[in-house]
C-alpha positions as CSV (number, residue, x, y, z in Angstrom):
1,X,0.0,0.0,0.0
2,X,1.2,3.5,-0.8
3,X,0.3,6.6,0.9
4,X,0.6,10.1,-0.2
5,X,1.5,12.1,3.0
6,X,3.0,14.8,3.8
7,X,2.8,16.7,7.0
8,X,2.4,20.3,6.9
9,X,4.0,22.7,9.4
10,X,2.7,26.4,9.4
11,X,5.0,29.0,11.3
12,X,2.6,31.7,11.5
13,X,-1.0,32.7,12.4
14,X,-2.2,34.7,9.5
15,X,-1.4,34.5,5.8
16,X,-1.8,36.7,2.7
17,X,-3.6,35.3,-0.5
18,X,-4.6,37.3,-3.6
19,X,-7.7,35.9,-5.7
20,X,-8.0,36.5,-9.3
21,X,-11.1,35.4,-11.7
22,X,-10.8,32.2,-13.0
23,X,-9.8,31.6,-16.6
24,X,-8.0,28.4,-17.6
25,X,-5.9,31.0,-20.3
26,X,-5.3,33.2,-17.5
27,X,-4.3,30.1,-15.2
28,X,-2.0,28.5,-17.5
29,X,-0.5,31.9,-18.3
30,X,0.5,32.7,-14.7
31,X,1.7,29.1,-14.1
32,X,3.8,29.7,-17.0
33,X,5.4,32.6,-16.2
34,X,5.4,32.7,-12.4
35,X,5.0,29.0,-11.3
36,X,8.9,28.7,-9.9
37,X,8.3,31.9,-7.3
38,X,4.2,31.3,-7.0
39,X,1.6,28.9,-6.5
40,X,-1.8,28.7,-8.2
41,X,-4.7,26.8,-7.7
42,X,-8.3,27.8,-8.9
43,X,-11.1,26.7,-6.5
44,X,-14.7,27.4,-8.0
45,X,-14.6,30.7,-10.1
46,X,-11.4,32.3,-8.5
47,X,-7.6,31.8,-8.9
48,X,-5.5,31.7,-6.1
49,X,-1.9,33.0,-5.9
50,X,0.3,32.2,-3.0
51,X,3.4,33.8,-2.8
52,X,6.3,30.8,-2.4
53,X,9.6,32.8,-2.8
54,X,9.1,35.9,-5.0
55,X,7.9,39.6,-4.9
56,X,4.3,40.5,-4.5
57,X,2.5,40.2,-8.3
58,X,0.2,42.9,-7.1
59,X,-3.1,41.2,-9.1
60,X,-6.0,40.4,-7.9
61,X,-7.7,41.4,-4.2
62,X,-5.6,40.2,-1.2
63,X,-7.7,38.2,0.7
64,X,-6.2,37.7,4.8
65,X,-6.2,34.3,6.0
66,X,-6.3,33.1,9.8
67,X,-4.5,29.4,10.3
68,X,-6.2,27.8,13.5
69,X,-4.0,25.3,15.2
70,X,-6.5,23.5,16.8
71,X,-9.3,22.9,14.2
């Protein structure tokens, strides 16, 4: 049996996320261009952008996030 786990460890209480409208052009161009300092992921009609190890894109509306480490 294999099992795909990883265990995630958050340093920090609140995060920063911009959201976008989704377009799979749009998606596939950001991947493109910014995929090795950004993630993306598109959840229902928005794209996400999560800054990995870049500067701020500055699209989209920043959205704050809490993390709660006891949920």
């Amino acid at each position: 049996m294999l099992i795909n786990y990883f265990p995630l460890e958050f340093e920090f209480d609140e995060y920063e996320i911009n959201a976008v409208e989704n377009s799979q052009e749009y998606f596939k161009e950001l991947r493109d261009k910014y995929n090795s300092t950004h993630s993306f992921f598109n959840i229902g009609s928005k794209i996400y952008i999560s800054n990995k190890d870049g500067e701020e894109l500055n699209i989209g509306k920043s959205h704050s996030r809490f993390w709660c480490r006891f949920c």
